[in-house]
N, CA, C and O atoms as CSV, one atom per row, in Angstrom:
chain,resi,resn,atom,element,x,y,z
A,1,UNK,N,N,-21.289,-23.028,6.185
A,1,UNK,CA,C,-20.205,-23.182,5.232
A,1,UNK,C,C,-20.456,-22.259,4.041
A,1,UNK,O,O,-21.420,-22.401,3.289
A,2,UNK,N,N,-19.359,-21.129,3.888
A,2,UNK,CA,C,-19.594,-20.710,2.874
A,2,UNK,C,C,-19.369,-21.482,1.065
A,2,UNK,O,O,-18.494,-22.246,0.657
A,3,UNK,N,N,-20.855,-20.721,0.169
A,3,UNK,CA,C,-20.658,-21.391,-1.112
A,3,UNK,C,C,-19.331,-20.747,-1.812
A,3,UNK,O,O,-19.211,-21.232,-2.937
A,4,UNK,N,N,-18.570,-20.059,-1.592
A,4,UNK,CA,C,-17.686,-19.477,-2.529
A,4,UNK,C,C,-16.860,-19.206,-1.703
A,4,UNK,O,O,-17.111,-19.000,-0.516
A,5,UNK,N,N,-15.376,-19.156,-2.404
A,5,UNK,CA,C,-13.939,-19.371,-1.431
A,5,UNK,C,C,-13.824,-17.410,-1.700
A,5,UNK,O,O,-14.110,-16.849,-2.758
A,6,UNK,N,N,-13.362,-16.752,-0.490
A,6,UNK,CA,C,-13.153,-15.269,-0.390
A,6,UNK,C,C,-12.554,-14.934,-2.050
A,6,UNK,O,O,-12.197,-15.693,-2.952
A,7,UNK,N,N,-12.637,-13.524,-1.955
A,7,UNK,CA,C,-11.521,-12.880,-3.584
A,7,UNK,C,C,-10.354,-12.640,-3.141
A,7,UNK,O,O,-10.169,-11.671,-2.404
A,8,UNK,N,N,-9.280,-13.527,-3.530
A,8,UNK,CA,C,-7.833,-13.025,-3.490
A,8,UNK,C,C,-7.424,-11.393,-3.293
A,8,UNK,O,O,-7.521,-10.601,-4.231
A,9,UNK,N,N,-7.029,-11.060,-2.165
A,9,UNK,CA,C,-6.052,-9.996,-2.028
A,9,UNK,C,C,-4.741,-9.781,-2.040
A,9,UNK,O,O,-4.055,-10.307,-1.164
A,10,UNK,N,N,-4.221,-9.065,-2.915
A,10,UNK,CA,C,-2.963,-9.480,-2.936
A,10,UNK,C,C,-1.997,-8.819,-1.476
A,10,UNK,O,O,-2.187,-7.912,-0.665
A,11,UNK,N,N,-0.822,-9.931,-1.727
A,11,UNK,CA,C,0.354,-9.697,-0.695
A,11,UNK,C,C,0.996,-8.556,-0.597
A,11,UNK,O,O,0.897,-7.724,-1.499
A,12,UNK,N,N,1.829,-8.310,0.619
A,12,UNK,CA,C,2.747,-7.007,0.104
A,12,UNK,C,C,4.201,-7.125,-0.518
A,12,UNK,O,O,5.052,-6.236,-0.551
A,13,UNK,N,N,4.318,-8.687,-1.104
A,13,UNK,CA,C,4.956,-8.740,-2.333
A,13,UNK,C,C,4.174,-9.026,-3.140
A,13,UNK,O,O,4.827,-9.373,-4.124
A,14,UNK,N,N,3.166,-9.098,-3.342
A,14,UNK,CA,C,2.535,-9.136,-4.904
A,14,UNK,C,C,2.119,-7.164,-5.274
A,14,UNK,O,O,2.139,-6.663,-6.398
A,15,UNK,N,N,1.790,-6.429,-3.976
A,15,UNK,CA,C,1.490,-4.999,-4.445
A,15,UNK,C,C,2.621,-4.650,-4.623
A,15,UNK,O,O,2.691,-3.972,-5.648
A,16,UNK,N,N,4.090,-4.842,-3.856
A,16,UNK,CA,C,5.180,-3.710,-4.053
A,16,UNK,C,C,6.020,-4.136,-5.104
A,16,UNK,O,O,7.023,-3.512,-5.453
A,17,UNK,N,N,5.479,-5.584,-5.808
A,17,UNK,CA,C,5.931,-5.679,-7.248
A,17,UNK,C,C,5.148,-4.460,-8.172
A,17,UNK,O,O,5.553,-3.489,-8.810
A,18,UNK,N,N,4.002,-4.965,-7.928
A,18,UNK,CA,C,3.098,-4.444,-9.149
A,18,UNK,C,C,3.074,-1.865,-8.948
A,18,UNK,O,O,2.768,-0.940,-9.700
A,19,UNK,N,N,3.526,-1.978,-7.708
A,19,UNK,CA,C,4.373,-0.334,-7.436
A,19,UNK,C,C,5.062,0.097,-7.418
A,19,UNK,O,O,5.251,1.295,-7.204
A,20,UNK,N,N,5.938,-0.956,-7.707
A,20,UNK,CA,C,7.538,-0.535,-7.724
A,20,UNK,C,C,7.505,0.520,-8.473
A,20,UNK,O,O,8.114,1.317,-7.759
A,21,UNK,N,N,7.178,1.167,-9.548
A,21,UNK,CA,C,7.721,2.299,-10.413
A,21,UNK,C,C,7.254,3.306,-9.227
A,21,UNK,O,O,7.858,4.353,-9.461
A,22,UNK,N,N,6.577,3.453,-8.233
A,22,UNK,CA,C,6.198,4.853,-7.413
A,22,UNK,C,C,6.721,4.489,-6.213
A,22,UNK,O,O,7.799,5.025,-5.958
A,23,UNK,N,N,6.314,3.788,-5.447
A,23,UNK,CA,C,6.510,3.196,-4.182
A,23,UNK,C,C,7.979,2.204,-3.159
A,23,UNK,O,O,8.258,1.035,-3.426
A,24,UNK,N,N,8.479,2.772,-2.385
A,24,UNK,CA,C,8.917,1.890,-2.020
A,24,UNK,C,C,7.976,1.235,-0.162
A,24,UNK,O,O,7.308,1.821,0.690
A,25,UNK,N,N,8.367,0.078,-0.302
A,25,UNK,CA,C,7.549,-0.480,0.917
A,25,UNK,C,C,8.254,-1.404,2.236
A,25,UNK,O,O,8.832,-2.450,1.940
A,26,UNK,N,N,8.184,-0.997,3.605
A,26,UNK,CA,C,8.716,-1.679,4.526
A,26,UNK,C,C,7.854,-1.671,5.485
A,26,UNK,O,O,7.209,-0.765,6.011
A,27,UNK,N,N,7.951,-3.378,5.744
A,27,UNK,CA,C,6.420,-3.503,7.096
A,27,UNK,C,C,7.795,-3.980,8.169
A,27,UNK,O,O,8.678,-4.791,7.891
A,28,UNK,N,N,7.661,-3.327,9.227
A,28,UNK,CA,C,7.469,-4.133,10.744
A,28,UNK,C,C,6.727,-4.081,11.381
A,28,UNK,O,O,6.108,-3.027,11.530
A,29,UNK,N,N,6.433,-5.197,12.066
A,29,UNK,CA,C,5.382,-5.324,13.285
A,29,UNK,C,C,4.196,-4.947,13.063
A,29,UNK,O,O,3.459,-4.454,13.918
A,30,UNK,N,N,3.840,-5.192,11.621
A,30,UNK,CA,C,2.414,-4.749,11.272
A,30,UNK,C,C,2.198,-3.230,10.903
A,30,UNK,O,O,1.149,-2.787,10.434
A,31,UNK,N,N,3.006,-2.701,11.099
A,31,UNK,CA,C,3.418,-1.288,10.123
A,31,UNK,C,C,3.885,-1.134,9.191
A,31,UNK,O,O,5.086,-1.404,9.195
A,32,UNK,N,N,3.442,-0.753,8.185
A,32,UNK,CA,C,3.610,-0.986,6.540
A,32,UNK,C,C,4.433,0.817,6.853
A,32,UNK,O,O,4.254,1.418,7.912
A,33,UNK,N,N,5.140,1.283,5.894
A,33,UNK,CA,C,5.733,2.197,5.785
A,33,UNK,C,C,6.237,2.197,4.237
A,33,UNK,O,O,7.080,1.424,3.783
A,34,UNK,N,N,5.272,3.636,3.220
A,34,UNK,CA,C,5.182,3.759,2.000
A,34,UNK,C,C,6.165,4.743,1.924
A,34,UNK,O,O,6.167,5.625,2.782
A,35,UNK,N,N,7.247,4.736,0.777
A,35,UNK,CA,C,8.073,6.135,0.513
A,35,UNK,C,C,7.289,6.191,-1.298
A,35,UNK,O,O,6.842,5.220,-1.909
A,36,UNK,N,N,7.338,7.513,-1.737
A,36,UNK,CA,C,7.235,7.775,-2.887
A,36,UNK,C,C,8.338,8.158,-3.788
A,36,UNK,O,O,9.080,9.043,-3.362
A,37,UNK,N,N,8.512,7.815,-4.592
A,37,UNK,CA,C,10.087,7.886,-5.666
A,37,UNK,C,C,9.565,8.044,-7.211
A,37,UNK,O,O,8.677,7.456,-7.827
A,38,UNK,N,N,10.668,9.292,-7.661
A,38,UNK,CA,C,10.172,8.843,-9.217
A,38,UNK,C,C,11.523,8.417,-9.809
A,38,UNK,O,O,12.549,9.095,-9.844
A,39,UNK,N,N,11.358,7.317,-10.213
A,39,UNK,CA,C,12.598,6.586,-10.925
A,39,UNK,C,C,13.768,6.611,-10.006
A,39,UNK,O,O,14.891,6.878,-10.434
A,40,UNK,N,N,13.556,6.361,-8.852
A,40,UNK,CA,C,14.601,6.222,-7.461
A,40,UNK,C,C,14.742,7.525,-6.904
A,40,UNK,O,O,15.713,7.735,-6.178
A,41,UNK,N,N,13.985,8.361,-7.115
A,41,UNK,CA,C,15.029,10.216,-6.792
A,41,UNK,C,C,13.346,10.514,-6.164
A,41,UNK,O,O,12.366,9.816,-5.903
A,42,UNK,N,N,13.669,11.834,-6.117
A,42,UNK,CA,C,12.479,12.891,-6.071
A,42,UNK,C,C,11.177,12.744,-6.171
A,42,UNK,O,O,11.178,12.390,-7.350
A,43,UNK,N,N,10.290,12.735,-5.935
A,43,UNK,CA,C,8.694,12.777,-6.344
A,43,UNK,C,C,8.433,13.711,-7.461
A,43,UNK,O,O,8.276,14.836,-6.988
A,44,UNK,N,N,8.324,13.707,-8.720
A,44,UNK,CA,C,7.722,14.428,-9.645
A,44,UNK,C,C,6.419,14.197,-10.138
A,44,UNK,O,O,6.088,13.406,-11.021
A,45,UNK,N,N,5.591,15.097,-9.368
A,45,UNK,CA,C,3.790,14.789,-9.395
A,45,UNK,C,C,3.904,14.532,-10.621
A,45,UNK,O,O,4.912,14.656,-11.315
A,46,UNK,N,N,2.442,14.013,-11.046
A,46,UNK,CA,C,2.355,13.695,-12.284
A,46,UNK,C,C,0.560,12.971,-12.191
A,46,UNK,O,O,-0.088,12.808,-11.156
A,47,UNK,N,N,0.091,12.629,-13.705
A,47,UNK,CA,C,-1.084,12.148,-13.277
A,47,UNK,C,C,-1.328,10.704,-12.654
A,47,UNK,O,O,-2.153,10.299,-11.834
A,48,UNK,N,N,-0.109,9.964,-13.482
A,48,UNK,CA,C,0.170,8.827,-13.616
A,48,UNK,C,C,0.471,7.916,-11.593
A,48,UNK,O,O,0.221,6.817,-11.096
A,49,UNK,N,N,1.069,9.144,-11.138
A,49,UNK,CA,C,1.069,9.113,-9.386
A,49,UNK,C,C,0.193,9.278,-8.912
A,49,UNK,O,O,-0.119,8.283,-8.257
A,50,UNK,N,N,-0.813,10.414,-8.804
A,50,UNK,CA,C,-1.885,10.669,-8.457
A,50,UNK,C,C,-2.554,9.401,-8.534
A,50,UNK,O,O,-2.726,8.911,-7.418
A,51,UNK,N,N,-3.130,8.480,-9.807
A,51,UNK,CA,C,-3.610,7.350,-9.938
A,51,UNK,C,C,-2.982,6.258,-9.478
A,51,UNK,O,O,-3.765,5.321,-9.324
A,52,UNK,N,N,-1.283,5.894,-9.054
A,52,UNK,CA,C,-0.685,5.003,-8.404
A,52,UNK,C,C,-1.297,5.200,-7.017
A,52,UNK,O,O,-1.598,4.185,-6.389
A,53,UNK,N,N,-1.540,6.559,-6.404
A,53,UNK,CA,C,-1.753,6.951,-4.852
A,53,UNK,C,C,-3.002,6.538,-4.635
A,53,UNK,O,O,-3.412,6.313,-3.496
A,54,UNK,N,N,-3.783,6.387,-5.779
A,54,UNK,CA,C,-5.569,6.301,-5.046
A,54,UNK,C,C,-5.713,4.766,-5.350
A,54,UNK,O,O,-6.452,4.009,-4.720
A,55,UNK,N,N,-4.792,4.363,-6.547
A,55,UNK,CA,C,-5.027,2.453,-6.388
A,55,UNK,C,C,-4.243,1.995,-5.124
A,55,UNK,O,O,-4.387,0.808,-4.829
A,56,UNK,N,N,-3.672,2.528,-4.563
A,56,UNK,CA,C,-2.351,2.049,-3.281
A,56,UNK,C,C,-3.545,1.642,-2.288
A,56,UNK,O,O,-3.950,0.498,-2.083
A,57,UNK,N,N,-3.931,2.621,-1.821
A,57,UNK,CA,C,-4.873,3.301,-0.917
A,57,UNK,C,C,-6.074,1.718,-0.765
A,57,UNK,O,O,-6.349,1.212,0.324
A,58,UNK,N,N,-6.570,1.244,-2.016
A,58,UNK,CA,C,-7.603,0.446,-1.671
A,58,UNK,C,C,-6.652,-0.837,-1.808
A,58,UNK,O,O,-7.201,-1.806,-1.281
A,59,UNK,N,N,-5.789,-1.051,-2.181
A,59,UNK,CA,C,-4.801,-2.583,-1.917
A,59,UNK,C,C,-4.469,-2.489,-0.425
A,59,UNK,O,O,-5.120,-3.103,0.420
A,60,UNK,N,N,-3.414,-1.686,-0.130
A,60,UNK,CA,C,-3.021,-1.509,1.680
A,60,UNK,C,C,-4.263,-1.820,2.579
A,60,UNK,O,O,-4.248,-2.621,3.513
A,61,UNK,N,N,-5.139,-1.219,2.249
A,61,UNK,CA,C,-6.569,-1.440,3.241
A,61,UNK,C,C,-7.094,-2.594,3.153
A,61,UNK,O,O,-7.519,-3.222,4.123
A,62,UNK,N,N,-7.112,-2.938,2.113
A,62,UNK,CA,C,-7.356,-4.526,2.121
A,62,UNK,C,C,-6.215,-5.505,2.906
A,62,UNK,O,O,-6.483,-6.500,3.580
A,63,UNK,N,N,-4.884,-4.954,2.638
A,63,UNK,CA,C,-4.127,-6.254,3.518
A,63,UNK,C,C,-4.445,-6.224,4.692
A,63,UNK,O,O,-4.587,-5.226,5.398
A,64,UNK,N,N,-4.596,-7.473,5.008
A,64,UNK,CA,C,-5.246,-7.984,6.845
A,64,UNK,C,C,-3.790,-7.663,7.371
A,64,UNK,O,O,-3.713,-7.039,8.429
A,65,UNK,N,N,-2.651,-8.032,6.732
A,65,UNK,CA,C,-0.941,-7.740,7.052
A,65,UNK,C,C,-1.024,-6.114,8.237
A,65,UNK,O,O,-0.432,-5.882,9.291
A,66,UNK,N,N,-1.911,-5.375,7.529
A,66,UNK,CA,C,-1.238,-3.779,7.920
A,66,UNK,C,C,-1.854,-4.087,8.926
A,66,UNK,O,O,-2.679,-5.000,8.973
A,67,UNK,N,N,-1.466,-3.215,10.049
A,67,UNK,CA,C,-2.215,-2.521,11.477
A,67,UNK,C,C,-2.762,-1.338,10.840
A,67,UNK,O,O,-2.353,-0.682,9.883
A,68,UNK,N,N,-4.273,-1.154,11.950
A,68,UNK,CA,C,-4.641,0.036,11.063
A,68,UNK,C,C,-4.700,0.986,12.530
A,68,UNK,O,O,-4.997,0.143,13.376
A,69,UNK,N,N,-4.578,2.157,13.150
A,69,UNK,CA,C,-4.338,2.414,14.172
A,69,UNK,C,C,-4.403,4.428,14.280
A,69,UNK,O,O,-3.969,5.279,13.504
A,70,UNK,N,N,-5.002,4.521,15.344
A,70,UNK,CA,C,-5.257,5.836,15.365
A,70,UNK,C,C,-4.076,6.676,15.929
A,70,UNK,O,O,-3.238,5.825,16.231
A,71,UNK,N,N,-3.549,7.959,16.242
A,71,UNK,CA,C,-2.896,8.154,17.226
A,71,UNK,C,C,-3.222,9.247,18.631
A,71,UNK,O,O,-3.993,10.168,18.901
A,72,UNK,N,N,-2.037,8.439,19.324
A,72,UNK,CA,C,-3.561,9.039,20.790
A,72,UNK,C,C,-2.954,10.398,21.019
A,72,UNK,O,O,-3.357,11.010,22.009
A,73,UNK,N,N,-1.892,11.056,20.121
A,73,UNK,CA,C,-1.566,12.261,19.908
A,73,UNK,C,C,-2.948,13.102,19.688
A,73,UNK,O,O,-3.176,14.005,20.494
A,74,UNK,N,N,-3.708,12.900,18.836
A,74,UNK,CA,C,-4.732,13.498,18.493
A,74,UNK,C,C,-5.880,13.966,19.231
A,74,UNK,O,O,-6.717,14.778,18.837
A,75,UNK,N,N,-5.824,13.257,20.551
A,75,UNK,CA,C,-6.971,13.253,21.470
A,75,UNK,C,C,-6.861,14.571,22.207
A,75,UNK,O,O,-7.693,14.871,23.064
């Protein structure tokens, strides 16, 4: 029995609240699917994205939600 209950990860409504200003997000079937937007339009790099893209990166990997999956294109 573990002494301590796991650390909360958040949902993919608790991340695509907290990304909404960069991100939009749609899962089926265990496929998460990220679009990037600035203020609904275009992608305009910036630093402020760059740092939305590398915090994304360790939330998504954490959800048990996503499939994580290679493709056999590559082989």
């Amino acid at each position: 029995m573990a002494m301590n209950e796991y650390i909360h990860m958040p949902t993919l409504e608790e991340y695509s609240e907290r990304f909404k200003d960069f991100f939009y997000f749609k899962r089926e079937n265990g496929i998460l699917e990220v679009k990037m937007h600035t203020k609904g339009g275009p992608v305009h790099w910036s630093y402020q994205m760059h740092h939305a893209i590398a915090e994304l990166w360790t939330v998504v990997g954490h959800d048990t939600q996503n499939e994580v999956c290679r493709s056999r294109h590559a082989e």
